[in-house]
N, C-alpha and C positions, 0 to 999 in steps of 0.2 A: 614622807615615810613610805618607805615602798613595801605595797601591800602582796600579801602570802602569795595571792593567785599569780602574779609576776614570775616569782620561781616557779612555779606550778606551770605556767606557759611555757617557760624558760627549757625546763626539762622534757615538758611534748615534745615541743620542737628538735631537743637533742634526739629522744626516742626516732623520731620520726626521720630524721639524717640518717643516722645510723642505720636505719631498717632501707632506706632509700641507699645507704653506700656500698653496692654491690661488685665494688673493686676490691673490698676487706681491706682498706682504709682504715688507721689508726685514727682516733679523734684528739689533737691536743688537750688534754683538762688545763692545762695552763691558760691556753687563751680561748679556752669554755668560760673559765672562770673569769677572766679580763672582759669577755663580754656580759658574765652574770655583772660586773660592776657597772659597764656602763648603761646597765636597765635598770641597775640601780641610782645612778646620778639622774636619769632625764626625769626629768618633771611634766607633769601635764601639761606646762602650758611653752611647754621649746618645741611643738609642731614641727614640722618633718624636714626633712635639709632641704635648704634651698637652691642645692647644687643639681636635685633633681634625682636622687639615689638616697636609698636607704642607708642608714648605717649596718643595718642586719640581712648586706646583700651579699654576694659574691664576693669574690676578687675580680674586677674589669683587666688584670693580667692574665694570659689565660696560661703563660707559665707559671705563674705562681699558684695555681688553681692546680694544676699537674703534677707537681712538685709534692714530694712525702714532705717537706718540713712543713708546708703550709696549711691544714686542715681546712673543709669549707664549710662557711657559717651559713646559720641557718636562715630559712625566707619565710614568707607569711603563712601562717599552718594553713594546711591542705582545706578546703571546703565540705561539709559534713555531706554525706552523699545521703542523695532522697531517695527513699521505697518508691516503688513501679505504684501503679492504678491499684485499687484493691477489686476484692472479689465482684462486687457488685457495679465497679466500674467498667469491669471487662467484660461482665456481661452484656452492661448497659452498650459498649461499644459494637460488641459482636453482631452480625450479619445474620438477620432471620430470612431462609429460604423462605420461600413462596410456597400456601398452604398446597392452591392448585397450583397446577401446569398455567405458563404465560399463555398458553391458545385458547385454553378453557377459556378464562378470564376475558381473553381479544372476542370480540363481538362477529368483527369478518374473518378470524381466524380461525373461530372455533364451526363456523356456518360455513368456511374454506373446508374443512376437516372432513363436517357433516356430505357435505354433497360430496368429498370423494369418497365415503363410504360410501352412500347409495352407491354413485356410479358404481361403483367397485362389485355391490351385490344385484343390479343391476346385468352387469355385463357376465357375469358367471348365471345367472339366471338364465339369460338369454343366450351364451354361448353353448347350454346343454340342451335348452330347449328345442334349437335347431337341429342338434345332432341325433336326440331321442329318436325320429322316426326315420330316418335315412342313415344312420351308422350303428346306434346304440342295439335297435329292434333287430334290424338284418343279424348282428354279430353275436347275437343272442340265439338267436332261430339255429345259426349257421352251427353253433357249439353245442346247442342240447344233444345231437346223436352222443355225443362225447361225455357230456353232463349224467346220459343216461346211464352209461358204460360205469361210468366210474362210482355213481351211486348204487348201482347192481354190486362193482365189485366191492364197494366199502361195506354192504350190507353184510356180504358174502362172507368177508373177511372176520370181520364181527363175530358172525353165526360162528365157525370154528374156533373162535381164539386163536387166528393166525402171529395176533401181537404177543405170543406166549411163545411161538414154536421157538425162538432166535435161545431165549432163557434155555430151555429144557434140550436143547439141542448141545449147549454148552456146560451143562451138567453131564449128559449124556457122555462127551468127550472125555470128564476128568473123572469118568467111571464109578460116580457118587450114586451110585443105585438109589441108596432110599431118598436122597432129593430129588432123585429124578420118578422113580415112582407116587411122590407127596404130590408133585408136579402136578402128571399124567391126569392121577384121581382130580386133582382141583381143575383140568383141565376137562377131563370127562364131564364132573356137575356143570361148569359152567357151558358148555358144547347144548347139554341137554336143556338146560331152561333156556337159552338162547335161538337152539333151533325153535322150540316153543312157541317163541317170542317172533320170530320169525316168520313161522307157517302162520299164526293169528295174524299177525302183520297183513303177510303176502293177502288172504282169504278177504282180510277186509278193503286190501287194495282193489282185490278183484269182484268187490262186492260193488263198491264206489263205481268200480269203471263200469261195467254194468248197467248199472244205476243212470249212470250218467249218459249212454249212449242210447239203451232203450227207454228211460222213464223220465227223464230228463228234459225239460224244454229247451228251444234250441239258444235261448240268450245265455243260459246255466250251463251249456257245451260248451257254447263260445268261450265264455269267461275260465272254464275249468282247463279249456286247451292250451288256453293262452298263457292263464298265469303257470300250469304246469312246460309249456314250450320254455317260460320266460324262467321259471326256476333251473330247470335243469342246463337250459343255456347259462345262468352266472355258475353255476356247481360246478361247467364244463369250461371256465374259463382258466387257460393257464397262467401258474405265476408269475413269470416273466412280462404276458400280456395282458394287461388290467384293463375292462370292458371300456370306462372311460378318460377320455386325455385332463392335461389340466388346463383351465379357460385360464390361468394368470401362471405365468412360470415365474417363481420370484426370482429374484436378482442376489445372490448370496454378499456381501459385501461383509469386508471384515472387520470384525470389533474395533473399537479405539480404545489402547490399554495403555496404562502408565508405562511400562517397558517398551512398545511399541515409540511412544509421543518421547522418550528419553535418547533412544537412537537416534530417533530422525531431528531432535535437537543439534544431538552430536555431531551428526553431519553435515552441519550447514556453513560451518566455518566460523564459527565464534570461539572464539579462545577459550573466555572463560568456561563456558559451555565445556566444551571438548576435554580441556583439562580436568573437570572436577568430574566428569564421567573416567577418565582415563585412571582415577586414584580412587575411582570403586565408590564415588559420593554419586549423587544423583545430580548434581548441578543446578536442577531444580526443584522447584517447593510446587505439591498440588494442594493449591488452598480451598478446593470441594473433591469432592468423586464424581469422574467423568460421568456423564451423565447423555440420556439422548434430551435433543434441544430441537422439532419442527425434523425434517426431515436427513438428520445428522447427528453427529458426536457433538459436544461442546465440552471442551478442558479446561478449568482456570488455572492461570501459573504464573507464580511469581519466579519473574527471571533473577539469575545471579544478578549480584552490586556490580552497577555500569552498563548492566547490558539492556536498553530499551526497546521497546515494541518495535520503531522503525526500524532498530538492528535487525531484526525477524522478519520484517516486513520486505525488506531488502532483498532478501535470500528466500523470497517466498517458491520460486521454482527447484530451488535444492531443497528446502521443507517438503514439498510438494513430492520431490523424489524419492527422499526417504521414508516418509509413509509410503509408498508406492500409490498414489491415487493420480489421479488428473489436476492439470491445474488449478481447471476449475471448481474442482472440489476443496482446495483447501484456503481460508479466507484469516489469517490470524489480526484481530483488531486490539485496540488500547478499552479501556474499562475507565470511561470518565470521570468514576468517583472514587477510584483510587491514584495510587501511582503511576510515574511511566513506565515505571518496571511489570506492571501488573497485566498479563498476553492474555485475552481471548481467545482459545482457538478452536475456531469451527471448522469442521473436516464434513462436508455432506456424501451422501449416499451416491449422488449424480452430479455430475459436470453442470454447472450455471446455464453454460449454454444449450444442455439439451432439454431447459424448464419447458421450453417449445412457446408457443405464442403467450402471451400476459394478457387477461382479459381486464379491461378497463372497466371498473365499480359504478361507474356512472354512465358508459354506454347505451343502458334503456333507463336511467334517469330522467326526472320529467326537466327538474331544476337542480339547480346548486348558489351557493349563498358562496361571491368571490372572499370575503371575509374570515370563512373557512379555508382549512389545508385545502388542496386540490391532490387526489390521490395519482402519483406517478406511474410506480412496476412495483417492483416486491427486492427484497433483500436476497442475499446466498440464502437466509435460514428459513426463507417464504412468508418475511412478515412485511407487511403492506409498507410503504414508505409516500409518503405528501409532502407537497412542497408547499408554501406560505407564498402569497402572493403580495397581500397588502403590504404596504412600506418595505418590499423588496423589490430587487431590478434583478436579471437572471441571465446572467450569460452561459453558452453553449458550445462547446467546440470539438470536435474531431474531425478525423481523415473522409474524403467521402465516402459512402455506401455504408457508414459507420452506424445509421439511426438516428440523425443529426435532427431534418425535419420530420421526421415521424415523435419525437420528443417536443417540435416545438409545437406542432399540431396536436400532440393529448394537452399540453398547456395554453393551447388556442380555443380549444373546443368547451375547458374547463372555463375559461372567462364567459365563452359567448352561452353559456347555460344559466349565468348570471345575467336577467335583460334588463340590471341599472347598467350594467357598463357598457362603455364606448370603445369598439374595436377598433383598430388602425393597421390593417395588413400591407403588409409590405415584403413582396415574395421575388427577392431581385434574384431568382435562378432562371425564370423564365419557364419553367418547368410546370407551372400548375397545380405546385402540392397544397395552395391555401385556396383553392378556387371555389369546392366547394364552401369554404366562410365567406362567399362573396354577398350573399345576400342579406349577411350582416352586419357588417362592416360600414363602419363611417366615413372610412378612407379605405381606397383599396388598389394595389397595381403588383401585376404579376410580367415581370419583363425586366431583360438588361440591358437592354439599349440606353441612350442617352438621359428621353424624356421619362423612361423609367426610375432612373436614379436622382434624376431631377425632380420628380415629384414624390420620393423616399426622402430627400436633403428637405426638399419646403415642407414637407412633415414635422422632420424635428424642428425646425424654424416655428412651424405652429406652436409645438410640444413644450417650445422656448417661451413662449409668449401667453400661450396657456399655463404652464408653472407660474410665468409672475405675475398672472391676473386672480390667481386660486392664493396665491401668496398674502396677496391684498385683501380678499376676501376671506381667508383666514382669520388676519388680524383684525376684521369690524365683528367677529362674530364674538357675542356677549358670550362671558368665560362658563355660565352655568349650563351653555349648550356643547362648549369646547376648550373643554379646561386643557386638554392636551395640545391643543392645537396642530390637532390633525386629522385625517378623513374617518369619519367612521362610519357606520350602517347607519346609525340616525340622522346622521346627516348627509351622506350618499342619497339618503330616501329621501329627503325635503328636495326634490326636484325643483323648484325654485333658488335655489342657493347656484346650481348648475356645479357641483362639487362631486358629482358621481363619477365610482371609479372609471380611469382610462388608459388603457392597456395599448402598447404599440409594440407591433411585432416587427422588427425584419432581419430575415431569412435572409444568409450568403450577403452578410451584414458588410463583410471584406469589400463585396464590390459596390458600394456607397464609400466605404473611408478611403480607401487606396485610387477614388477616381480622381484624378489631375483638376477637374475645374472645382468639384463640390464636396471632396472628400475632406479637406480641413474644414471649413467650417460645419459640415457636418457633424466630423470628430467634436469641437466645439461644443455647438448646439447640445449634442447628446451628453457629454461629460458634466454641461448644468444642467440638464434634466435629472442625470440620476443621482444627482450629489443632493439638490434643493427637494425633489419632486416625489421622494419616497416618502415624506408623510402627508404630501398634498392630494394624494391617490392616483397619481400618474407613474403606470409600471412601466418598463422596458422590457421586452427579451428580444436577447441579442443572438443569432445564431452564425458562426463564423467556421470554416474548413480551412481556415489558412490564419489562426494566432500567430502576427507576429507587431512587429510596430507600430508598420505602414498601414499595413490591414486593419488593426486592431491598437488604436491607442492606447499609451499605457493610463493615463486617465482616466479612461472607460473599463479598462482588467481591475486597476487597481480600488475601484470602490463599488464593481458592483458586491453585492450582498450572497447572493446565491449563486453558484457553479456548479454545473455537472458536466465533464470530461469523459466523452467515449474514449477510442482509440484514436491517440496522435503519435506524430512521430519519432518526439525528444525530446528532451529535457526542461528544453527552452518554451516549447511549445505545452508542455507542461504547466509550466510554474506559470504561463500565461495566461491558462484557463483557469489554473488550480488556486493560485497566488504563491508569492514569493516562499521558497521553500519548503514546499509542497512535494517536490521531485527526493527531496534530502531527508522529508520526514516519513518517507517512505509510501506514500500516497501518491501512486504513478500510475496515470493512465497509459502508460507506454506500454505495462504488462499484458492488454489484452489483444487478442489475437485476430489480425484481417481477415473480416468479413463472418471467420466461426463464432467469435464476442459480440457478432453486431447486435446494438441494444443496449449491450452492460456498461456503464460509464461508472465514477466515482460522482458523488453527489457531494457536496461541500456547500455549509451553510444553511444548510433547511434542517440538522439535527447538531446535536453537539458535537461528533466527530465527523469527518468525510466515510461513507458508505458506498458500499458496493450498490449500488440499482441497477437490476434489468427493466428496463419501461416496458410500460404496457404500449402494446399496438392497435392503432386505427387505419382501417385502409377508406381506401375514397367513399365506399359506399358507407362505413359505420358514420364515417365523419359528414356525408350527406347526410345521412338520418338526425344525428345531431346537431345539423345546421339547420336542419328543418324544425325539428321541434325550439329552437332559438328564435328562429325567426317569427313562430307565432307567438312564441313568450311574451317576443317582442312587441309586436303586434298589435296582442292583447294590454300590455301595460302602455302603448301609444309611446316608445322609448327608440322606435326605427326613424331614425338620421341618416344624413351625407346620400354615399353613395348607395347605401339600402336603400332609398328612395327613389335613387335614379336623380339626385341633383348633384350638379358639381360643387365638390369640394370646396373650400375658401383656397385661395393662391397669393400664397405672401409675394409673389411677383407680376409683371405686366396687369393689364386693364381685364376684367372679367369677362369671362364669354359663353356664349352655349356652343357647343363643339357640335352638335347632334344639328341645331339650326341654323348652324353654317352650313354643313356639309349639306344639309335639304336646300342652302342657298345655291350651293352651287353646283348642283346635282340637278339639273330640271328635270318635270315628267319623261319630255322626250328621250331620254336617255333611262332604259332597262338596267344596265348594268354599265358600269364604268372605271376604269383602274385604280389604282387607288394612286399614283406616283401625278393622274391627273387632278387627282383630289386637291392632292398637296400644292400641287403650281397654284389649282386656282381658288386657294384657301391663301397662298401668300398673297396673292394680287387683293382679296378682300380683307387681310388684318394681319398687314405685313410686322406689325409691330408682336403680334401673338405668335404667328405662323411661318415667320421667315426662318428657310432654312428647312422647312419639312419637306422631305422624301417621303417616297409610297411607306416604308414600313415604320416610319412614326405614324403615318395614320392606322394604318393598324392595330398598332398598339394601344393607339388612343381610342378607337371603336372596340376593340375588345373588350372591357369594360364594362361596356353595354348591351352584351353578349350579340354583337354583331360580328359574323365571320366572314371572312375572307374568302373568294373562290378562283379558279380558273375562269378568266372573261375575255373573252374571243372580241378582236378588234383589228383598227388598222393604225397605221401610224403615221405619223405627218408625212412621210414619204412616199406612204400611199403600201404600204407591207403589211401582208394580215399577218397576225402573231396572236399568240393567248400568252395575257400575262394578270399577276395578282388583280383582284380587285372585288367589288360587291356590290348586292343586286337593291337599286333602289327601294326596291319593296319591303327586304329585310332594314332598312334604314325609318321608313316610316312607320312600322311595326313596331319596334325601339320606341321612337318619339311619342306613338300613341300610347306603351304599354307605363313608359313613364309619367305622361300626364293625365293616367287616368289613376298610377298610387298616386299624386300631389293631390288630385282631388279627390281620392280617399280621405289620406291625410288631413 
């Protein structure tokens, strides 16, 4: 029997066509009514065609669909549409501003703040101070005849009522007699009690001065001339020239206004953008009121549908134009906890690069705990930024002169203040920027020559062999000491485990991978180190001027953790620091500018999005001081190894040696000073298997080290020809050898 609601469905549906057939389409009732029959033949239990089609579909002709005779039946009623969030959920959804200011809150932000107040009332204290007795006094003295003048005549002026003449002069014109005589009279009273006023004045002035010249002692003259010289000089000070300058001339910069931020939208070349400005909309939505954010504007805005942050980011030098600022002033970023429609845009006061030097937070730091961020440079908006060292590996790359190793050196300096870890420098530019961490160091060589890069390649080979000995030792440790299974501070500290973190740096990294004999397996070695050795507490930083293949394996780009990108040259060289797609998602170190950006790199991986960092700077002498206070850290905790000692390093190749008492082998007393290209002949003839093949400036490279230098040594030559050529003075050689075994027997 078929039940009421059947028709009752039957006629929605018709209602529901009909209101959908917006061609004014006829409905047949004839075969309305042919189809009320056959909803009334089906039965509950004849389930649905098995042809794979409704009976209450279309027509599959789509002429007959077209066509007046054929009307179209109707399809499964429409879905009941649901109410939005109610009041309470929209609340619950909504975005609570911040009671205070983010600086307040920031602990080095707000103590950044403080001290540039002081300075600020510091430097205006001091900038008047100086001038008080040598510009302020003289210009003061020099104006009172003139102070005096003009107080005479303002008295003067007074006494008559000359501020009345201009009025009654002007009634006098339109020949108003009796206002001008109402005048006159009020002009006469006041004339009289004024001169009055006046003459008691003047009598008592001249009682004073009197007083003061014959009765007066002479410190009550002093003071009464002075401050009288000092009055009448500001009285006599004209308005055009104000007695004093200003110690801070501000900088006027211009507001950031929604009309402002909506132009310079328009102009960057976005379609949608452009167009929905062009028909009088806004294009965009401000979801706060601009607001100031550290030393800038900050805007939030949701972009039109389709257009994302890197679209913006893209076009950051036409942004940039149409605000009219500097480039470096404007920074547009994505807002990780909404959409990717959703632009950040920070507009600051100054250009990035005229922040001027970044002062490093732990520069007179006694320690630091590696476990902790390590604090890097600061942001566009001046907020502090740190990188994570544990269970990351950190590559580095731009153009030279970019700030390349002044970045790996605040992240060298930041390890060695930590004295569990084990340093490994490796400074293959030859240039001596890690020298001062020489004293800390486990492993250490600064040089590009051959045996330079050859003991950079038997590094990672260590580094190789040290992950799968930490690997194994991982796995016997009972789970309620290392349920993670992996390095932490309580177990870094059990110095018996031998699990404390170990950091391996090398600098102009390119010339280890790209050299012909050690550069693949090198590549190798390192690509298991950072793949297995991030949570065994074995870090990498990798610093390289030349991202590309050969230099830089993709192996070694594609898993380190952390990136930060100065200025490179393109696109490729890009996504090679950056990672794949980096350059397209609008995160391009291409935008900063040679040598004026040097410093500012994007940072990727140490926060949730890639950031703009300017790093903080160390030059030789900060980074001495802090290799000095490391090395008694060190010291102190009995945690100074390798070459801090003054022993040689282990050497995954050839038989071991002492390099210091060979050279004393073949160096006799009777020889003062000796060349160094002799050194090496007769260092091969003693351990040709160690030494075959060395030239004068392998041994130099290898003495160096031992802070033994090189000089001009006057000699003669097998031919019997005096010449000066490299070489070094035995005395500086056994000085070395003593100063080293007298730390082993510290030790």
């Amino acid at each position: 029997m078929k039940h009421p609601d059947d028709d009752n469905e039957l006629f929605n549906r018709l209602e529901a066509e009909m209101a959908a057939d917006s061609d004014g389409a006829v409905v047949d009732l004839d075969k309305a009514r042919s189809a009320r029959a056959e909803s009334a033949d089906r039965t509950p239990d004849s389930g649905p065609d098995r042809s794979g089609h409704s009976k209450l579909t279309e027509s599959a002709d789509p002429s007959e669909g077209e066509s007046g005779d054929s009307g179209r039946t109707l399809v499964d009623r429409a879905a009941p549409t649901q109410s939005g969030p109610g009041l309470i959920d929209r609340i619950r959804d909504s975005k609570r501003l911040d009671v205070l200011p983010a600086w307040v809150k920031s602990g080095p932000e707000f103590a950044d703040a403080m001290r540039w107040l002081a300075g600020h009332v510091w430097h205006t204290i001091a900038f008047h101070a100086v001038r008080v007795p040598f510009l302020y006094v003289p210009k003061l003295i020099w104006r009172s005849p003139r102070g005096l003048a003009n107080t005479l005549g303002r008295i003067g002026r007074w006494a008559v009522d000359a501020e009345g003449e201009p009025l009654r002069q002007a009634e006098a014109r339109r020949e108003n007699s009796e206002l001008y005589l109402k005048l006159s009279r009020q002009r006469d009273r006041r004339v009289r009690l004024r001169m009055l006023v006046t003459i008691l004045g003047a009598l008592s002035a001249l009682g004073m001065a009197l007083f003061l010249v014959f009765g007066a002692e002479p410190r009550t003259q002093v003071i009464a001339a002075v401050v009288a010289v000092l009055t009448l000089g500001w009285l006599g000070a004209p308005a055009d020239a104000p007695l004093a300058t200003r110690a801070v001339i501000k900088t006027e910069v211009q507001k950031l206004t929604s009309d402002i931020v909506i132009k310079a939208m328009a102009s960057i070349g976005i379609g949608q953008i452009a167009s929905a400005v062009a028909k009088g909309q806004d294009g965009i939505k401000f979801v706060a009121p601009i607001t100031r954010e550290g030393p800038g504007w900050r805007a939030d805005i949701d972009l039109p549908l389709g257009v994302t942050v890197a679209d913006v980011a893209d076009r950051r030098a036409r942004l940039a134009s149409g605000l009219r600022r500097p480039l470096g002033c404007v920074w547009p970023d994505a807002d990780p906890s909404e959409h990717e429609g959703r632009l950040i845009l920070w507009v600051g006061d100054r250009d990035l690069s005229k922040t001027g030097i970044v002062k490093w937070p732990l520069a007179n730091a006694s320690k630091h705990d590696i476990f902790k961020r390590i604090p890097f440079g600061i942001d566009p908006r001046g907020r502090a930024q740190s990188v994570p060292m544990i269970q990351h590996n950190i590559l580095i790359g731009s153009l030279p002169g970019q700030g390349k190793t002044a970045s790996v050196r605040v992240l060298s300096c930041g390890a060695a203040m930590d004295p569990s870890v084990e340093l490994w420098l490796h400074e293959n530019k030859g240039t001596g920027d890690l020298d001062s961490l020489e004293c800390v160091s486990h492993r250490f060589v600064s040089g590009i020559d051959d045996e330079s890069i050859k003991y950079a390649a038997d590094s990672l080979k260590l580094l190789r062999e040290e992950v799968m000995r930490r690997a194994a030792a991982i796995k016997k440790l009972p789970r309620d000491l290392c349920p993670d299974k992996r390095v932490t501070r309580a177990i870094a500290d059990k110095r018996s485990l031998k699990l404390w973190p170990l950091v391996g740096v090398f600098d102009e990294c390119q010339n280890l991978f790209a050299h012909p004999k050690y550069g693949k397996q090198a590549g190798d070695d390192a690509e298991f180190i950072i793949k297995l050795g991030r949570a065994l507490g074995v870090i990498l930083i990798l610093a390289t001027q030349r991202p590309d293949k050969d230099s830089l394996p993709t192996g070694i780009s594609g898993n380190v953790s952390i990136r930060f990108a100065l200025k490179v040259a393109g696109q490729v060289e890009n996504d090679m620091i950056l990672g794949t797609s980096a350059y397209k998602n609008g995160v391009r170190a291409t935008s900063f500018r040679p040598e004026i950006d040097a410093g500012n790199g994007y940072l990727a991986g140490a926060t949730a999005l890639p950031v703009v960092v300017r790093t903080a700077y160390l030059d030789d002498n900060a980074t001495h001081a802090i290799a000095q206070r490391a090395h008694a850290l060190r010291k102190t905790a009995g945690t100074l190894s390798g070459h801090a000692l003054g022993e040689d390093a282990e050497s995954t190749s050839g038989p071991s040696y002492d390099l210091l008492a060979d050279v004393a082998a073949v160096v006799p007393p009777s020889e003062e000073r000796v060349w160094n290209e002799r050194i090496a002949a007769r260092l091969a003839e003693l351990r040709p298997e160690v030494y075959g093949g060395w030239k004068g400036e392998n041994v130099t490279s290898a003495l160096k080290p031992h802070g033994i230098k090189t000089r001009d040594v006057a000699g003669t030559t097998d031919d019997g020809t005096r010449t000066t050529r490299r070489g070094i003075a035995r005395a500086d050689l056994m000085k070395a050898i003593a100063e080293r075994d007298e730390k082993r027997g510290a030790a």
